[in-house]
C-alpha positions as CSV (number, residue, x, y, z in Angstrom):
1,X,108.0,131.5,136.1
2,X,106.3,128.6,135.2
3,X,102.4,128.8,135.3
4,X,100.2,130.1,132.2
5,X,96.6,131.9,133.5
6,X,93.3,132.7,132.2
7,X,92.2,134.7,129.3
8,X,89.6,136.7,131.1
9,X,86.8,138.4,128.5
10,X,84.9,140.6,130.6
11,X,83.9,142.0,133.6
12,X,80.4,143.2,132.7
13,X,79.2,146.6,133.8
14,X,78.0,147.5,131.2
15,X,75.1,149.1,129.2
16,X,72.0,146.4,128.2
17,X,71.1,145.5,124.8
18,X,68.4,143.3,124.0
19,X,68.1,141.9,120.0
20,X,64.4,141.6,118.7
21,X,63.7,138.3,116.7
22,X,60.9,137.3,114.7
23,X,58.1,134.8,116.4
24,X,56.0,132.1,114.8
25,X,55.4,129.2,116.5
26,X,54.7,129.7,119.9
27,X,51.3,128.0,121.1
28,X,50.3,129.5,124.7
29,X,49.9,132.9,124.7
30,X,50.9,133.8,128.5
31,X,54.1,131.2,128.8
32,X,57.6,132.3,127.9
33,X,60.6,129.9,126.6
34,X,63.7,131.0,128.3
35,X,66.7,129.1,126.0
36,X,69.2,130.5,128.7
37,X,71.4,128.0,130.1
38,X,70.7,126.2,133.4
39,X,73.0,125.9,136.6
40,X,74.1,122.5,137.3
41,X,72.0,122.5,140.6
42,X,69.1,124.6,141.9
43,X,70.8,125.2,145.7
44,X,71.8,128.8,145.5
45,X,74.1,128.7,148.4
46,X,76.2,125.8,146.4
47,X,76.8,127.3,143.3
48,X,78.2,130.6,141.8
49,X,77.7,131.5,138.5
50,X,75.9,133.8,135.5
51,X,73.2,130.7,135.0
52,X,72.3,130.3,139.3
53,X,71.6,134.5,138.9
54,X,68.5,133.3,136.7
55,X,67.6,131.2,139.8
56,X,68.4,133.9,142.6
57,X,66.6,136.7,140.8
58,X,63.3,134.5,140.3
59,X,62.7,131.8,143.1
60,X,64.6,133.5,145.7
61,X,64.5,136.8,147.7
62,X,67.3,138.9,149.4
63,X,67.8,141.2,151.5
64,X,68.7,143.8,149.3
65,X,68.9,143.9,146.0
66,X,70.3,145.2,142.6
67,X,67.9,147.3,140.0
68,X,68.7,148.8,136.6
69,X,71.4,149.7,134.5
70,X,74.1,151.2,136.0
71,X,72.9,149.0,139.1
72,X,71.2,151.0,141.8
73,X,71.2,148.9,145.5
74,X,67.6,149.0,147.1
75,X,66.3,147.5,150.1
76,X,64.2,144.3,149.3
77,X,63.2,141.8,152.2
78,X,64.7,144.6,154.4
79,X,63.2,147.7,154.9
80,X,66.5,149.4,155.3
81,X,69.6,149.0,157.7
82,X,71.8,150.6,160.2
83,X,75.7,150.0,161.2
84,X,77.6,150.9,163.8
85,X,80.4,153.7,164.0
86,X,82.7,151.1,164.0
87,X,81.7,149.1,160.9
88,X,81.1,146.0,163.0
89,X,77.7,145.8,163.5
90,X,75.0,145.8,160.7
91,X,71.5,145.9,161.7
92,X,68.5,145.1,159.4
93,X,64.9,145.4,159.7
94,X,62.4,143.0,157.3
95,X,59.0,144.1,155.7
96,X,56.0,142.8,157.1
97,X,54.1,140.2,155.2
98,X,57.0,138.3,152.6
99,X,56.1,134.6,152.8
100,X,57.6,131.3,151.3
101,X,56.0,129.7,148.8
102,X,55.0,127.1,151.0
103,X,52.9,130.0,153.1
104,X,55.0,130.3,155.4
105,X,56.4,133.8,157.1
106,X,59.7,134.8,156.1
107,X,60.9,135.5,159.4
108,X,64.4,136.8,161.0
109,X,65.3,133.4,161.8
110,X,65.5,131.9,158.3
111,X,67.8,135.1,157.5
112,X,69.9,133.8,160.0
113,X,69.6,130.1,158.9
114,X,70.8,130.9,155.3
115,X,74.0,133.3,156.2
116,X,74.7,130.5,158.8
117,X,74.4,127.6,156.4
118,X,76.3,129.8,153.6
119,X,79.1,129.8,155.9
120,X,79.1,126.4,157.2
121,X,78.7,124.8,153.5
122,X,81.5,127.0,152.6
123,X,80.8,126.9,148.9
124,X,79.1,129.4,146.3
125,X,79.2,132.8,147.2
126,X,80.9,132.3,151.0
127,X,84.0,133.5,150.1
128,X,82.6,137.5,150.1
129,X,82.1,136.7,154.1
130,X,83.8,134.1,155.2
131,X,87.4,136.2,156.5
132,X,85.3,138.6,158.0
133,X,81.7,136.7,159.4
134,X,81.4,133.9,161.9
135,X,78.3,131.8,161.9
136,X,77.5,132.5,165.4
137,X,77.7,136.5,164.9
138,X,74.7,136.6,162.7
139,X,71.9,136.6,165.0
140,X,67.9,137.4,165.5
141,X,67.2,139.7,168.3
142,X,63.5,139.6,167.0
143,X,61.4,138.0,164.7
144,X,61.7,141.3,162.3
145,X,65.6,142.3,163.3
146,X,68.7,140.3,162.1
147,X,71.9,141.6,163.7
148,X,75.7,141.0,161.9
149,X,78.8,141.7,163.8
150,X,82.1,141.3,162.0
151,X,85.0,140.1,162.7
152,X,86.6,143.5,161.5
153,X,85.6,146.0,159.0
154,X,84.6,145.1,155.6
155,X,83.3,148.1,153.3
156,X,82.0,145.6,150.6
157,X,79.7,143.9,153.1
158,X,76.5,145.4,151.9
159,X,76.9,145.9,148.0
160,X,77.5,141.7,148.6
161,X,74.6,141.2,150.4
162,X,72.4,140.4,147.3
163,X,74.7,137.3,147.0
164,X,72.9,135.2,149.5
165,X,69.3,134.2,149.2
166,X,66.9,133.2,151.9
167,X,65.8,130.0,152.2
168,X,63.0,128.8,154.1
169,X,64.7,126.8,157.2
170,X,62.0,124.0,158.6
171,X,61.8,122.8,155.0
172,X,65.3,122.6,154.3
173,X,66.1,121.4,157.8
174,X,63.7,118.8,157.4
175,X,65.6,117.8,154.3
176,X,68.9,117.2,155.4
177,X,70.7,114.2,155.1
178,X,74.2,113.2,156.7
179,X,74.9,116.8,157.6
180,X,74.7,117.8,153.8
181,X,72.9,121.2,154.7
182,X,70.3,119.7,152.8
183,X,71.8,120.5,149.6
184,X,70.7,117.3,147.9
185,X,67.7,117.9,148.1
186,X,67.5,121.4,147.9
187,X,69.6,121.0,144.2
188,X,66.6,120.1,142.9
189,X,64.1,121.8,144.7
190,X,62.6,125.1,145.7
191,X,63.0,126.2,149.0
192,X,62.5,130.6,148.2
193,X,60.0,133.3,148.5
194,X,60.5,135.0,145.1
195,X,58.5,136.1,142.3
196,X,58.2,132.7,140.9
197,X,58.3,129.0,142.0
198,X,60.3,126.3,140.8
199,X,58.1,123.3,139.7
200,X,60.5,120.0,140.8
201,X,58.2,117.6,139.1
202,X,59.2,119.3,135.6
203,X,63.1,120.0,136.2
204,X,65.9,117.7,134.6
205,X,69.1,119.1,135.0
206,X,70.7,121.5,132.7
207,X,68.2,120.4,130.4
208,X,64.4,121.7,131.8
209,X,62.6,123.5,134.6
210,X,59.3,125.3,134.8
211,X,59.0,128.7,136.6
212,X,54.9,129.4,137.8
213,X,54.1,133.0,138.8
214,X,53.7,133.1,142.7
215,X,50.9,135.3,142.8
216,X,51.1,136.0,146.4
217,X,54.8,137.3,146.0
218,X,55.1,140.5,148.6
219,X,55.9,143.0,146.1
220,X,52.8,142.7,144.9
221,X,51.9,142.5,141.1
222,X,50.4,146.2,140.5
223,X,53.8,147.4,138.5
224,X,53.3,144.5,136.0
225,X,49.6,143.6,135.9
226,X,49.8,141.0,132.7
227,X,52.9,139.0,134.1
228,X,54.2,135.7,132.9
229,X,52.2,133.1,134.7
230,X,54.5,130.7,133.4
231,X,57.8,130.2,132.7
232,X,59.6,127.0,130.5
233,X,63.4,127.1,131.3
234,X,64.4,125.0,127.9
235,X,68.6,125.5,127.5
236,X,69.6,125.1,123.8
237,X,73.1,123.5,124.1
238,X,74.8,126.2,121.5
239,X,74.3,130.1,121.0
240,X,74.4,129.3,117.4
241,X,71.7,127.0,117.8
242,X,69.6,129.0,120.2
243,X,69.7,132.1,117.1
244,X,68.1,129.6,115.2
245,X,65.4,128.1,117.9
246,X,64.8,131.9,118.1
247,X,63.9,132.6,114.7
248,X,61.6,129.7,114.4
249,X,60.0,130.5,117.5
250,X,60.7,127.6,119.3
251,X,62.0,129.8,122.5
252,X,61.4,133.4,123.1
253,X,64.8,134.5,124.6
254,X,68.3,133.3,123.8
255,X,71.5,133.6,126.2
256,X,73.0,136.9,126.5
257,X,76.3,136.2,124.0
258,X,74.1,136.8,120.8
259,X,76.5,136.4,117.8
260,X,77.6,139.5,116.3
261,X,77.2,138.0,113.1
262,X,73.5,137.5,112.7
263,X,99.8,132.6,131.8
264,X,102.5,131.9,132.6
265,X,102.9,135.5,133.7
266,X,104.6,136.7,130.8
267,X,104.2,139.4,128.8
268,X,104.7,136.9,125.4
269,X,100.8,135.6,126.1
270,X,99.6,139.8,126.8
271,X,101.6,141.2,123.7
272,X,100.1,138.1,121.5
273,X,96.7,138.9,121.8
274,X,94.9,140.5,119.3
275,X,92.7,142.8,120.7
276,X,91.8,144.9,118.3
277,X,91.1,141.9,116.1
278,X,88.5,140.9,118.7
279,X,86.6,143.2,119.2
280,X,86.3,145.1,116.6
281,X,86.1,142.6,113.9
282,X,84.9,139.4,115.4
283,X,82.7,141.0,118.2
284,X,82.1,144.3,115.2
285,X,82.7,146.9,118.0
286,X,79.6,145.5,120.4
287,X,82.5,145.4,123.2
288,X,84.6,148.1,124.9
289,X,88.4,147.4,125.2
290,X,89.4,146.7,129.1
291,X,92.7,146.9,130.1
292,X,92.7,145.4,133.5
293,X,90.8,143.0,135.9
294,X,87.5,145.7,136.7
295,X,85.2,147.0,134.4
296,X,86.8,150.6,132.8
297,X,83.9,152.2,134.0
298,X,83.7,151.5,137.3
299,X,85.7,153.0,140.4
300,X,89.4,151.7,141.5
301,X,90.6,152.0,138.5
302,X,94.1,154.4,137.6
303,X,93.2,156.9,134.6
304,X,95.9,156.3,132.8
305,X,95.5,152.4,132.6
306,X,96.5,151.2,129.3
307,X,97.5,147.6,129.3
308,X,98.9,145.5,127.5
309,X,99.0,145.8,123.4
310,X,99.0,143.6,120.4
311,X,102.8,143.5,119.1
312,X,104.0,140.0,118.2
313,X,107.8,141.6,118.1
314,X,107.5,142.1,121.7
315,X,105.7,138.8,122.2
316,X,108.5,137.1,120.8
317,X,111.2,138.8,122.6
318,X,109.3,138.3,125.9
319,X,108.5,134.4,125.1
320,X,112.5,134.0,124.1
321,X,113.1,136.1,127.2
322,X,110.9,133.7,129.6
323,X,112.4,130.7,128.0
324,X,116.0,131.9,129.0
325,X,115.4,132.0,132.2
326,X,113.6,128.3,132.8
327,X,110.0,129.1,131.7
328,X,108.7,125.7,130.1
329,X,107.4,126.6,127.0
330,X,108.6,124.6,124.5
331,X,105.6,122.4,125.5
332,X,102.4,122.1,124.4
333,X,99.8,124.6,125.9
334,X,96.2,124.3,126.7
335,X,93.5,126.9,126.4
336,X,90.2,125.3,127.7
337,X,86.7,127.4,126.3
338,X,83.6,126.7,127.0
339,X,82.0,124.6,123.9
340,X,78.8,126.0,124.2
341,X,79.9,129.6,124.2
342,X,81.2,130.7,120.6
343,X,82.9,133.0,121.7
344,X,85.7,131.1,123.5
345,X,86.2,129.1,120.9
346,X,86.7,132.7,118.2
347,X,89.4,133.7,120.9
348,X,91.0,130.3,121.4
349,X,91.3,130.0,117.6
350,X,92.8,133.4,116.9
351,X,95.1,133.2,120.4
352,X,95.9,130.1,118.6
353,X,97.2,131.4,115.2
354,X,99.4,134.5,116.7
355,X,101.0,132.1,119.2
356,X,102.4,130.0,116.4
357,X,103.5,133.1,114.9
358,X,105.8,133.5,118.0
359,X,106.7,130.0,118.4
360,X,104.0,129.0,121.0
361,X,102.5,125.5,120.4
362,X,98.7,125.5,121.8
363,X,96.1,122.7,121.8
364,X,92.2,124.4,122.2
365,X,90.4,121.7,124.6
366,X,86.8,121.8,124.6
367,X,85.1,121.5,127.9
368,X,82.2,123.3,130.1
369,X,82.0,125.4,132.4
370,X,80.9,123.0,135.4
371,X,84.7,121.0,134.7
372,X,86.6,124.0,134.1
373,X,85.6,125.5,137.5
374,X,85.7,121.8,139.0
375,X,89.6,122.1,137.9
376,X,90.5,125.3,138.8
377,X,90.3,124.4,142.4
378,X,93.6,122.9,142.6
379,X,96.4,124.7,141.1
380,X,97.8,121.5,139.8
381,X,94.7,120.5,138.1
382,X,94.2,124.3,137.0
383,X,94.3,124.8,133.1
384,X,96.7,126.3,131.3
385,X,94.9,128.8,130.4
386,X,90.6,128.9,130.4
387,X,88.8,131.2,128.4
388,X,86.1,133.3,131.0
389,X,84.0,135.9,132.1
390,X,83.9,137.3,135.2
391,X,80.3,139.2,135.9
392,X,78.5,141.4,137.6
393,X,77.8,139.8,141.0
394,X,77.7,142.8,143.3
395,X,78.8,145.9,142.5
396,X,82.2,146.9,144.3
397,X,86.1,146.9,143.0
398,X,85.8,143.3,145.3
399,X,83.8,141.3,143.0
400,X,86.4,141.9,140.5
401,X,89.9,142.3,141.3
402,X,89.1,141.8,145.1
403,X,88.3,137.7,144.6
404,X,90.8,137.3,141.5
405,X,94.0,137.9,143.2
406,X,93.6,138.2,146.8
407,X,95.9,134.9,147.8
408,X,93.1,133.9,150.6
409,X,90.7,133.4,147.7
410,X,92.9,130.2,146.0
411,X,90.8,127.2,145.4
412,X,88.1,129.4,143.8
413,X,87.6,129.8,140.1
414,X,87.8,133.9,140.6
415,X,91.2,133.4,142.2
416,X,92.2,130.4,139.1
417,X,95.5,132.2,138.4
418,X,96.8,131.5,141.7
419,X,98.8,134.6,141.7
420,X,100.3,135.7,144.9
421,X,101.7,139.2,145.3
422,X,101.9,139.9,149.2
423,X,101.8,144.0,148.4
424,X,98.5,143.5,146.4
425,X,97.3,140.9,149.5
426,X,98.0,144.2,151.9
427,X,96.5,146.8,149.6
428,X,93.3,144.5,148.7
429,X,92.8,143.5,152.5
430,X,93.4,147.7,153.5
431,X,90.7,148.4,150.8
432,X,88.1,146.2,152.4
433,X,88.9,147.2,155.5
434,X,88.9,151.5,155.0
435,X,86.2,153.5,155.1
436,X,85.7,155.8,153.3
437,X,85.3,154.9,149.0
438,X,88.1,158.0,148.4
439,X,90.6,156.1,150.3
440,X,89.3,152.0,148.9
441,X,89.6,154.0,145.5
442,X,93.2,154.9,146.0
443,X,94.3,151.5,147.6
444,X,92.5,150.1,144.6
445,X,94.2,152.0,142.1
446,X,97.8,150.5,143.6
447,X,96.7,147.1,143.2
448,X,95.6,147.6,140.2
449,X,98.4,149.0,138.5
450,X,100.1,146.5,140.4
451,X,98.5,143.4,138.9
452,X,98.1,145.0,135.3
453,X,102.4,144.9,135.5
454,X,102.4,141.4,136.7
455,X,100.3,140.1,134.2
456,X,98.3,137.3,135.8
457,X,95.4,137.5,133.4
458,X,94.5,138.5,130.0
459,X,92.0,141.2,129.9
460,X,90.2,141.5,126.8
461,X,86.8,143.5,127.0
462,X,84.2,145.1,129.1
463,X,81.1,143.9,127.3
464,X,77.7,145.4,125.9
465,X,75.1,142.1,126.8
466,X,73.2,141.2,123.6
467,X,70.1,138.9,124.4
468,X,68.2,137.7,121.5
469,X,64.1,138.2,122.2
470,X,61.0,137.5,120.7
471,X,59.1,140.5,119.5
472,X,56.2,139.6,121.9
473,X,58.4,139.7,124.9
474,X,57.6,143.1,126.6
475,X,59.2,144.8,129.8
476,X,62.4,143.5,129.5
477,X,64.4,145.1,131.8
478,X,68.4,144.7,132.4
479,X,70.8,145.0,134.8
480,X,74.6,144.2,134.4
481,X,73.2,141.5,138.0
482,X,72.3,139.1,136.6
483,X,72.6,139.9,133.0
484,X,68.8,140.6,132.5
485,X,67.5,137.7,133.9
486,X,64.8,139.3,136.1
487,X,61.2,137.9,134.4
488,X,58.7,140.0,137.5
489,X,58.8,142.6,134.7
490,X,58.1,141.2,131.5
491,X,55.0,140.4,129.8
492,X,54.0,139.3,126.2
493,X,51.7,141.2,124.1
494,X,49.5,139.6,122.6
C-alpha cells in the first residue's frame, strides 16, 4: 500500500441557509454584485465544477432540471419524456417557443448537437454518458422530438440529464477552429437560451462578467415581475475577504462557505482525523458528520454506517502497522487546499497537528482548484492528499460514490483516489444497470460498506450551505444544484 487519497468534506444534500448582511454602498438600484467565484472558462460542456453551475443555471437551459430543497426534477426545455420497457430508448418532447439569445429557435437539432459534442469533446460532465451513449444514438426524428438509445441500461440517465446544457449549434459551428468543438471561442462566450445572457465584451477571466436579464426567456417573467435586469459577476479572491466586501456593501452575495466565525489507504490517516473537532468547533455544528462517500441523507446508504473515528492510539498502531509492511511513510506528505477556500486550509492545519502526534510528517501546499483537478488526472501527478468537496450535481447515489470509485472513471477528479476494487466495479456497474431503486439501493449499500472498509477517502461532513447576502437581496431561493445559484428568482427591494 503505497498511495495516500483525498480528504473529501462534503457531499452536499443538504438543507440551504442564507446569512443576511448589512448594505451601504451600492449605487444602482436594479443591479446585483455576485462575489461568487468564476469558472475558469464559460464553455459548459468543458468544465465541471460548483463555479460552471452559476453559469449553467443562468445562461443556459436543459432539458430538465433541478428545483428546491430537497431537489425535485422537473421538466424544463422538455415537456416531459417517455422510455422504453427495455430502458434503451428515451424519448423527449420540447416546449414550443424557447429561443436563443441570438433569436433563434431552440430546436431538436441543437439538443442533439450539444449531447453529440459533449461526447465527442469528452470533457466536463461526459463521463455520466459516455459507457453507456454513442454520439450517433442521440437523434432528432422531428424538429420537437430528440430520441436516446443506449448502449445498455443506465438508471441514472435522467436524474443526469440536467448536466448538459443546450447550445445553440449554427453559432458555435460557425466558431470552430481546428476541430476544437468551438470551445475557444465558446470559453468566452455565450452561446444559451437561459434566463440571462452573458455580456463577452465585460468578462475577464475568473476576475469579471456581466449577466443582462433576457427578457424574452420562455418561462416567462410573471413569477418574478421585479427581476434583476443586471447582474455584475465580481469574484473576491478570499471568503474572508468577500465577509468584508459584504459588510461594506461593495457585493451583495458572497460564496456559499460563509465563515462560521463571523491516503494511502490506511486506517492511520481515517483514525487521525479529528472530526469532532471540525465540525463542531471550527465549523460550530453548521455541518452534519458523514461517514461515507454519499450524503447521510440520501438513498444507498447502509443504516448502520458509522465510519471511521478520531483515536490517535489506533492511528498510530495502523501507521506503524502500514510501515511494516512497505508503506512509505517516513516521507514527507502533501495535503493540497484550495487557498481561497478557508476551510481547507482549518482542516489541513489541524490534519497537520494530529499527524505529528502519530509520527506523520505533512507539508500543507497551497494551490487552486483549476491545478489541483489539472493534477489529479494522472495518478502519478495526483496529490497526496487534496482537500475537496464533492457537490450536488444530479441527484442519484452515481454522482457520489458512482464517479468516485468506479475504476472506468480514472483520469477524473471524482475518481482522484484511483482506487480499484473489482467487487465494487461489479456492484456500481449492476446498480446503474437495475431497475428498480429497491434493488440500486441494495447494490449500493454493498459498495458502500465496501469502500467505507477500504478506506480510499476521508469523509468528513455533509454540509448546511451558508451564503452571505445583502439585506436587499429578495427571493433567494436554494437548491443543494447548484448551491443557490439560480438569480430568475431574486429581486432587490428597494
Amino acid at each position: 500500500m503505497t498511495r495516500i487519497t483525498g480528504l473529501v468534506l462534503a457531499g452536499a444534500l443538504a438543507l440551504g441557509l442564507a446569512a443576511p448582511a448589512p448594505s451601504h454602498a451600492q449605487q444602482d438600484k436594479n443591479v446585483l454584485v455576485w462575489g461568487d467565484t468564476l469558472p475558469a472558462g464559460l464553455d459548459p460542456h468543458a468544465i465541471f465544477d460548483v463555479p460552471m453551475q452559476f453559469i449553467l443555471l443562468n445562461a443556459y437551459d436543459t432539458l430538465y432540471r433541478y428545483m428546491g430543497n430537497p431537489p425535485d426534477l422537473q421538466p424544463w426545455l422538455a415537456s416531459g419524456h417517455t422510455v422504453s420497457e427495455d430502458g434503451l430508448t428515451w424519448t423527449f418532447k420540447l416546449v414550443p417557443g424557447a429561443k436563443f439569445h441570438d433569436g433563434s429557435p431552440v430546436a431538436a437539432s441543437d439538443v442533439v448537437y450539444s449531447f453529440r459534442r459533449l461526447l465527442g469533446m469528452r470533457r466536463g460532465p461526459a463521463g455520466a454518458f459516455l459507457p453507456v451513449l454513442k454520439p450517433d444514438k442521440v437523434t432528432a426524428p422531428d424538429a420537437q422530438t430528440v430520441q436516446f438509445v443506449l448502449e445498455k441500461p443506465y438508471a441514472p440517465f435522467l436524474a443526469a440529464i440536467p448536466l448538459v446544457a443546450i447550445v445553440n449549434e449554427k453559432l458555435v459551428q460557425a466558431n470552430v477552429k481546428d476541430g476544437d468543438f468551438g470551445s475557444a471561442w465558446l470559453s468566452a462566450n455565450d452561446a444559451g437560451s437561459g434566463a440571462y445572457k452573458l455580456d463577452p465584451a465585460t468578462y475577464r477571466p475568473r476576475e469579471a462578467l456581466d449577466l443582462v436579464r433576457n427578457k424574452d426567456h420562455f418561462k416567462g417573467w410573471a413569477d418574478n415581475p421585479k427581476a434583476i435586469d443586471l447582474v455584475r459577476s465580481r469574484p473576491v479572491a478570499e471568503t474572508s475577504t468577500r465577509v468584508l466586501a459584504l459588510m461594506r456593501g461593495e457585493i451583495d452575495a458572497t460564496d456559499s462557505y460563509l465563515p462560521t466565525d463571523q491516503v494511502e489507504r490506511v486506517e492511520c490517516f481515517a483514525s487521525a482525523f479529528n472530526y469532532d473537532g471540525f465540525n463542531k468547533v471550527i465549523l460550530k455544528g453548521y455541518v452534519d458528520r458523514n461517514p461515507g462517500p454519499n450524503p447521510r441523507n440520501l438513498w444507498g446508504n447502509p443504516a448502520d454506517l458509522k465510519g471511521y473515528a478520531y483515536d490517535l492510539a489506533a492511528a498510530k498502531a495502523f501507521c506503524d502497522k502500514a510501515k511494516a509492511e512497505g508503506a512509505k511513510l517516513d516521507r514527507e506528505v502533501e495535503i493540497h487546499i484550495q487557498s481561497e477556500l478557508e476551510q481547507t486550509s482549518q482542516a489541513a492545519q489541524m490534519f497537520q497537528a494530529d499527524l505529528q502526534k502519530v509520527g506523520i510528517k505533512m507539508k500543507i501546499v497551497p494551490s487552486t482548484w483549476a491545478q489541483i483537478t489539472t493534477a489529479t488526472g494522472k495518478p502519478d501527478t495526483s496529490p497526496d492528499l487534496w482537500v475537496h468537496w464533492v457537490s450536488t450535481y444530479f441527484v442519484d447515489p452515481e454522482n457520489w460514490i458512482g464517479q468516485m470509485y468506479d475504476s472506468q472513471f480514472f483520469g477524473t477528479w471524482k475518481a482522484s483516489a484511483y482506487y480499484a476494487n473489482p467487487k465494487v466495479d461489479e456492484l456500481l456497474r449492476k446498480a446503474r444497470s437495475t431497475g428498480t431503486k429497491a434493488e440500486r439501493d441494495k447494490l449500493y449499500q454493498q459498495a458502500t460498506s465496501q469502500v467505507v472498509e477500504d478506506s480510499p477517502d476521508i469523509w468528513v461532513y455533509n454540509t448546511i450551505q451558508l451564503r452571505g447576502l445583502a439585506k436587499r437581496v429578495q427571493g433567494y431561493k436554494f437548491s443543494p444544484v447548484g448551491g443557490g445559484g439560480d438569480l430568475r428568482w431574486m429581486s432587490l427591494s428597494e
